[in-house]
PyMOL commands that place a pseudoatom at each C-alpha (Angstrom):
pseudoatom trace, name=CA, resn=UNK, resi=1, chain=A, elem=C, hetatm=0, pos=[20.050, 6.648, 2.762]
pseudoatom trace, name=CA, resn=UNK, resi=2, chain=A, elem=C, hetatm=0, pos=[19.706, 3.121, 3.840]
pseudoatom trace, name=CA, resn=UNK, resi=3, chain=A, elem=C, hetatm=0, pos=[17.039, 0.904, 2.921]
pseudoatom trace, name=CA, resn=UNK, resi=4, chain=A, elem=C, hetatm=0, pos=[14.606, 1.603, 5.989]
pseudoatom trace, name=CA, resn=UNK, resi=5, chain=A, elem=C, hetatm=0, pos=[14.819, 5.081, 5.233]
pseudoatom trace, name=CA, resn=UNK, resi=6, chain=A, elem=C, hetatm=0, pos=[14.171, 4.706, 1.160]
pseudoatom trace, name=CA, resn=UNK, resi=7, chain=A, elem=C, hetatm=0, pos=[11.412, 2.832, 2.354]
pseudoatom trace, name=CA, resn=UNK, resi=8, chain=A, elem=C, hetatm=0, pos=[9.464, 5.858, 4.058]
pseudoatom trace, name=CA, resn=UNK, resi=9, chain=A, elem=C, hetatm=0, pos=[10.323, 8.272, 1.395]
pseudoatom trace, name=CA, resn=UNK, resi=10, chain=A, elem=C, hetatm=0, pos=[8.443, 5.918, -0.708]
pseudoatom trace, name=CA, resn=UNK, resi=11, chain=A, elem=C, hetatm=0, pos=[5.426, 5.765, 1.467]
pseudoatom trace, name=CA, resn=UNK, resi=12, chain=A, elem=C, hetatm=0, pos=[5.592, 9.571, 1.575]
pseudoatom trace, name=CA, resn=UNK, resi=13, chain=A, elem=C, hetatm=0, pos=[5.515, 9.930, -2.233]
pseudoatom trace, name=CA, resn=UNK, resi=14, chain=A, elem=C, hetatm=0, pos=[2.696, 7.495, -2.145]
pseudoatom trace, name=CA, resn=UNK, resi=15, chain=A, elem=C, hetatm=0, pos=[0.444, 9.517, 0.322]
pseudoatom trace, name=CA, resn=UNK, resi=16, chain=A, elem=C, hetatm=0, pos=[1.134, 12.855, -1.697]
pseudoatom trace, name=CA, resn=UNK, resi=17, chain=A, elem=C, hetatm=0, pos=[-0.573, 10.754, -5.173]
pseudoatom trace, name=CA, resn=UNK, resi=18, chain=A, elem=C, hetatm=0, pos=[-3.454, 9.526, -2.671]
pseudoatom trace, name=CA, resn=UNK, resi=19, chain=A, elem=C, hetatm=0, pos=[-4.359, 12.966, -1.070]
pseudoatom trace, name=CA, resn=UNK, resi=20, chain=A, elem=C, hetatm=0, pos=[-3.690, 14.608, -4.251]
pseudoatom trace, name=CA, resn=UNK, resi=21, chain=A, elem=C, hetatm=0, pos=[-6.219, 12.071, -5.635]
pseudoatom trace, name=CA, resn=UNK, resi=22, chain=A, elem=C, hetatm=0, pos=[-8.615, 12.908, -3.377]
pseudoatom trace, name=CA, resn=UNK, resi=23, chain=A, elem=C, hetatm=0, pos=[-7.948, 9.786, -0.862]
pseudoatom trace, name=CA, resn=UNK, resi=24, chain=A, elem=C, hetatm=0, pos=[-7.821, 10.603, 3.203]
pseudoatom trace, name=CA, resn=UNK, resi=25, chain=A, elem=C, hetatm=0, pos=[-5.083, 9.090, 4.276]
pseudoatom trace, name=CA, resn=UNK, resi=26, chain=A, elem=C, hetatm=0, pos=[-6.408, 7.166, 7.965]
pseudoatom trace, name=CA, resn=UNK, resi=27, chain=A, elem=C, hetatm=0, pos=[-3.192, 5.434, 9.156]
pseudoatom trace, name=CA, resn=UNK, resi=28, chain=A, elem=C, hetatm=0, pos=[0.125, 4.266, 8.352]
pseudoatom trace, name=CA, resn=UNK, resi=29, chain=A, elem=C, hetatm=0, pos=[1.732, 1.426, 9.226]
pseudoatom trace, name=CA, resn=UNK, resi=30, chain=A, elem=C, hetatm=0, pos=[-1.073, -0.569, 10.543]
pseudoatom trace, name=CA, resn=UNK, resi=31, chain=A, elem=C, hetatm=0, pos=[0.341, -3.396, 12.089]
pseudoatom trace, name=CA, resn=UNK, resi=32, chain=A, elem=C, hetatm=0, pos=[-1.559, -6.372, 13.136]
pseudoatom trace, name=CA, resn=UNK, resi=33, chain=A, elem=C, hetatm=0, pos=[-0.613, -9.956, 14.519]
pseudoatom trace, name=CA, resn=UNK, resi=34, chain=A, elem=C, hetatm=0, pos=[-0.663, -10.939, 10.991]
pseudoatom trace, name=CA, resn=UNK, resi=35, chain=A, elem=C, hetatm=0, pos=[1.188, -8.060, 9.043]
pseudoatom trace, name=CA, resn=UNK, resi=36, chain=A, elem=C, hetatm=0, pos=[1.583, -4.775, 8.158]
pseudoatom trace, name=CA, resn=UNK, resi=37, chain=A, elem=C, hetatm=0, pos=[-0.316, -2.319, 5.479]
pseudoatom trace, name=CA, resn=UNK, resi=38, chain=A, elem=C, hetatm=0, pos=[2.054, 0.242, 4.470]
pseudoatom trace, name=CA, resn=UNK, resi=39, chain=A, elem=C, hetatm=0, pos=[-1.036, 2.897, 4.319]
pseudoatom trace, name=CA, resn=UNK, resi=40, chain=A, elem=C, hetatm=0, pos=[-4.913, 2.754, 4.864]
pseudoatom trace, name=CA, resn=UNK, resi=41, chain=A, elem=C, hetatm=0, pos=[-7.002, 5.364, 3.025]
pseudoatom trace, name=CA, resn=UNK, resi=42, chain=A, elem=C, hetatm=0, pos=[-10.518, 6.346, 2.700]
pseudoatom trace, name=CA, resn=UNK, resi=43, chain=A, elem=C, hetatm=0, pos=[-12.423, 7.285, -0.721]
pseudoatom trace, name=CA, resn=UNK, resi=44, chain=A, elem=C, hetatm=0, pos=[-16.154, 8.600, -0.581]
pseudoatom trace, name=CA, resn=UNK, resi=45, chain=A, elem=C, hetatm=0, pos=[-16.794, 4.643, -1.508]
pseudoatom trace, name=CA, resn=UNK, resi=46, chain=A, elem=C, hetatm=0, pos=[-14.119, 2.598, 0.167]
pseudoatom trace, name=CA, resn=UNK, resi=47, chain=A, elem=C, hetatm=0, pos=[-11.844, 1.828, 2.656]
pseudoatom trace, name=CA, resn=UNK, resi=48, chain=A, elem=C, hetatm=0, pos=[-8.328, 1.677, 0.641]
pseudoatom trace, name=CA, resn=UNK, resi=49, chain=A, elem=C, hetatm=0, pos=[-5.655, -0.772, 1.671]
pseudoatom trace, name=CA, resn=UNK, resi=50, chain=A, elem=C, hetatm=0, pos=[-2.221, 0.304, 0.534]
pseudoatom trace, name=CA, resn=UNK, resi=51, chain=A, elem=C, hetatm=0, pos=[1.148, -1.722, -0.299]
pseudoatom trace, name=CA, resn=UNK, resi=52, chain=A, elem=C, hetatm=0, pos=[4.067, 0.688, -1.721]
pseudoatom trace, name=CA, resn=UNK, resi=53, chain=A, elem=C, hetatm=0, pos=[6.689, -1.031, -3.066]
pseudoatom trace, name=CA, resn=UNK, resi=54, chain=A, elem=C, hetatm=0, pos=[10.008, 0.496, -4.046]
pseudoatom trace, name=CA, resn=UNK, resi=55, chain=A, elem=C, hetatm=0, pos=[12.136, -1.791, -6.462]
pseudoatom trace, name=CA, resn=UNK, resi=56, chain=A, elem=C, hetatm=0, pos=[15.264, 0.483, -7.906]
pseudoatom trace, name=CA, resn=UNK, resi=57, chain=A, elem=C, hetatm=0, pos=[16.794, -2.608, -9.352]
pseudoatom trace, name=CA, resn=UNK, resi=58, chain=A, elem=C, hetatm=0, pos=[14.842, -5.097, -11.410]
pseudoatom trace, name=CA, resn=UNK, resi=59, chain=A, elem=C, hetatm=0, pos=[17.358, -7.727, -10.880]
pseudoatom trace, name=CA, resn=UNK, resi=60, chain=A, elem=C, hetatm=0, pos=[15.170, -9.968, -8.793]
pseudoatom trace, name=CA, resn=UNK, resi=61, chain=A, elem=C, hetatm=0, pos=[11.999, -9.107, -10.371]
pseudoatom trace, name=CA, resn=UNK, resi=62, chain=A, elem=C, hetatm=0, pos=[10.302, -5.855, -10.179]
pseudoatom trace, name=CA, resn=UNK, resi=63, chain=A, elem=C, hetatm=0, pos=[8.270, -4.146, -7.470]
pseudoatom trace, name=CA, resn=UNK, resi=64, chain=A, elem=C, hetatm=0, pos=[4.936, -5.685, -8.563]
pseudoatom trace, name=CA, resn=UNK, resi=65, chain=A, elem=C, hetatm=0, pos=[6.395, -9.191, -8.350]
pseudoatom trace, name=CA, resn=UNK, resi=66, chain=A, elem=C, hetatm=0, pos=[7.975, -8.775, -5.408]
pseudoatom trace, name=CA, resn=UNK, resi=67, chain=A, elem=C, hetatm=0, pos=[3.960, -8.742, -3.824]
pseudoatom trace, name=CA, resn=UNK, resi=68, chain=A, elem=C, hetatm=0, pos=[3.802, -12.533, -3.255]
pseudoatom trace, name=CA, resn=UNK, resi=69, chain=A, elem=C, hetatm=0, pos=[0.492, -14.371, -2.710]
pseudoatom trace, name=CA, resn=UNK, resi=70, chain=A, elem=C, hetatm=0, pos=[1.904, -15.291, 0.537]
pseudoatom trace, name=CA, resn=UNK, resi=71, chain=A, elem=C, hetatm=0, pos=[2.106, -11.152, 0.949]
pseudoatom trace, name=CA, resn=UNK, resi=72, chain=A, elem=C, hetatm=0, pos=[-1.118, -10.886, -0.075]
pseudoatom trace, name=CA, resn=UNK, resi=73, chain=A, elem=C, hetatm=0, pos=[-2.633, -12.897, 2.345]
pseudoatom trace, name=CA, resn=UNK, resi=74, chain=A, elem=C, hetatm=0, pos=[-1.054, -10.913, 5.269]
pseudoatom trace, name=CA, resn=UNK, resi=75, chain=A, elem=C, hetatm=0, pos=[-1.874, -7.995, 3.789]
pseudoatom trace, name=CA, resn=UNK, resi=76, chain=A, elem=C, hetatm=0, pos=[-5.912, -9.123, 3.319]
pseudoatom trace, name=CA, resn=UNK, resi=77, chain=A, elem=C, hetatm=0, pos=[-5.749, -10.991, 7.464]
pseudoatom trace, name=CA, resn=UNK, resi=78, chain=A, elem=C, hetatm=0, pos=[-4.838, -7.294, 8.555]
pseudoatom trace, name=CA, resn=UNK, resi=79, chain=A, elem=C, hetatm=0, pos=[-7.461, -5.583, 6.933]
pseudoatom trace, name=CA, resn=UNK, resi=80, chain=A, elem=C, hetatm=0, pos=[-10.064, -8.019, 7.975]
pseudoatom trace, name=CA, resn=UNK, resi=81, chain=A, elem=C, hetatm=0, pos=[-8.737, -7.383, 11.508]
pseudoatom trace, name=CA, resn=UNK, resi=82, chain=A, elem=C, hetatm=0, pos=[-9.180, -3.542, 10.971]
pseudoatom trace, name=CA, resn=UNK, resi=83, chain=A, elem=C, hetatm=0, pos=[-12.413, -3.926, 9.197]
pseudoatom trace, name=CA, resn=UNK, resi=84, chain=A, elem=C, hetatm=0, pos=[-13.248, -5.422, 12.720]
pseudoatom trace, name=CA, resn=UNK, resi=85, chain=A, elem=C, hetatm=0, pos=[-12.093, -2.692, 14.363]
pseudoatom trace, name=CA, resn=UNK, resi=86, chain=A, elem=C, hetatm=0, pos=[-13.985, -0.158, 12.545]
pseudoatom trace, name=CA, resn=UNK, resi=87, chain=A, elem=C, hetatm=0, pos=[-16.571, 0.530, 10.693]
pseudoatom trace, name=CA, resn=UNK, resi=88, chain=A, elem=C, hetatm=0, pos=[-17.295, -2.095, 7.820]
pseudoatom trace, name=CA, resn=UNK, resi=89, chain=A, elem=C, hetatm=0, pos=[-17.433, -1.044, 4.754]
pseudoatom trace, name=CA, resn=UNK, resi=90, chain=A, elem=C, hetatm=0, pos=[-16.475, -2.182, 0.652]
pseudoatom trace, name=CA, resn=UNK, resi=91, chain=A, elem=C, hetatm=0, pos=[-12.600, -1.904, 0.020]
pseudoatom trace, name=CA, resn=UNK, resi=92, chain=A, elem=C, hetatm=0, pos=[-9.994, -2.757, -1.845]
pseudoatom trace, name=CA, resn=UNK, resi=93, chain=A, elem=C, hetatm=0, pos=[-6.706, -3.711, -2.289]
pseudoatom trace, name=CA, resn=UNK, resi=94, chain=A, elem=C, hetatm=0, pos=[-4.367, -1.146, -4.217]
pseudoatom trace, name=CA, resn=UNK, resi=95, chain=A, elem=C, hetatm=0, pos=[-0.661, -1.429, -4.856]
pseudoatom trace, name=CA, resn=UNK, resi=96, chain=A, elem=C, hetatm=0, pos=[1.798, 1.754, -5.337]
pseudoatom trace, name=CA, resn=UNK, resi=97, chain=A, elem=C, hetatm=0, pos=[5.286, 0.979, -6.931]
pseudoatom trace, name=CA, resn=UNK, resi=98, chain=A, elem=C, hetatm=0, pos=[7.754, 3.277, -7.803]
pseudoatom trace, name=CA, resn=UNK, resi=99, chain=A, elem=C, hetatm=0, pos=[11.036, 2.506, -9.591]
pseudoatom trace, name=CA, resn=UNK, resi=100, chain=A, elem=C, hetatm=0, pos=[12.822, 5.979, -8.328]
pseudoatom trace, name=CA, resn=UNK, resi=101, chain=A, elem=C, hetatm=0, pos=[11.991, 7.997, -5.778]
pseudoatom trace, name=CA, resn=UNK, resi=102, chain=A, elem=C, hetatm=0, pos=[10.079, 10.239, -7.657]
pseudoatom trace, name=CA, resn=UNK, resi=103, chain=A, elem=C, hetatm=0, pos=[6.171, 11.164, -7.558]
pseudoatom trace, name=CA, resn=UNK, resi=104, chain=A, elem=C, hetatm=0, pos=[6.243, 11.353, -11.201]
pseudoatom trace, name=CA, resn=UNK, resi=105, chain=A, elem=C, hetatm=0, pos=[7.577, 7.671, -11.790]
pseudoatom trace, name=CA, resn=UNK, resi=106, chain=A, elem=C, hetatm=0, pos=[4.551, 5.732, -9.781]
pseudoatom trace, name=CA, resn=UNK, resi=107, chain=A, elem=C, hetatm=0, pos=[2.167, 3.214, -10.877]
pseudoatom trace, name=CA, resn=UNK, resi=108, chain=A, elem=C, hetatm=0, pos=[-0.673, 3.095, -9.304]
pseudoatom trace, name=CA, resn=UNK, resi=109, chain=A, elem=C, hetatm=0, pos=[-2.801, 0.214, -9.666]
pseudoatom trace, name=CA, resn=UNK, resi=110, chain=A, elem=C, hetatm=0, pos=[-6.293, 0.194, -8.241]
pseudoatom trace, name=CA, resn=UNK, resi=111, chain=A, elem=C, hetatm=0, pos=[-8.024, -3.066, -7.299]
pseudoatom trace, name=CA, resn=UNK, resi=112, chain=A, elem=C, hetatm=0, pos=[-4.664, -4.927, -7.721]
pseudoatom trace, name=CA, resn=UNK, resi=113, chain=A, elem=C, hetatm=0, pos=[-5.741, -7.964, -5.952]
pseudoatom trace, name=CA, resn=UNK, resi=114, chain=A, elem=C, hetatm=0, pos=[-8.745, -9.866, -4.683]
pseudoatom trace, name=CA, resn=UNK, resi=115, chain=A, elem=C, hetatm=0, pos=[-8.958, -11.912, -1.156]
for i in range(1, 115): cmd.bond("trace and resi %d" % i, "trace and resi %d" % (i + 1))
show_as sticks, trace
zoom trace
């Protein structure tokens, strides 16, 4: 598997913990001008901007510090652009890593950043 295709098996195993959470997934992939969010989901409360991050090897860091503030920023310009797009509503900002390709092995963190 090449690193493209690890990639979407990640955001796969991500989508199974947010539906099995209760989360409607609403895209994937949302690209924008300014960047990409790996998956946009919808809680009774929020609109739920996703980045999954697969990091197998820690030996530049691991998946959580691979989201830069630089990152972050692209990530927050995209959802303002869909928040334009759609309905407005509260959201947030969660982050997804996984170590291993395995649903068992994620940590999810909820509200991981602030614009």
């Amino acid at each position: 598997m090449d690193k493209q295709q690890h990639g979407q098996s990640a955001e796969r195993i991500a989508e199974q913990v947010l539906v099995q959470a209760g989360l409607q997934i609403y895209a994937r992939n949302f690209r924008s001008r300014y960047g990409e969010i790996d998956l946009i989901a919808r809680d009774p409360r929020a609109w739920v901007f996703c980045e999954v991050r697969l990091r197998r090897s820690h030996r530049w860091g691991g998946a959580a510090e691979s989201i830069t503030r630089s990152k972050q920023q692209r990530i927050v310009a995209t959802a303002v652009y869909f928040l334009n797009l759609h309905t407005e509503a509260p959201c947030r900002f969660d982050v997804l890593l996984l170590d291993a390709l395995d649903i068992d092995r994620v940590e999810w963190i909820k509200d991981a950043f602030r614009p």
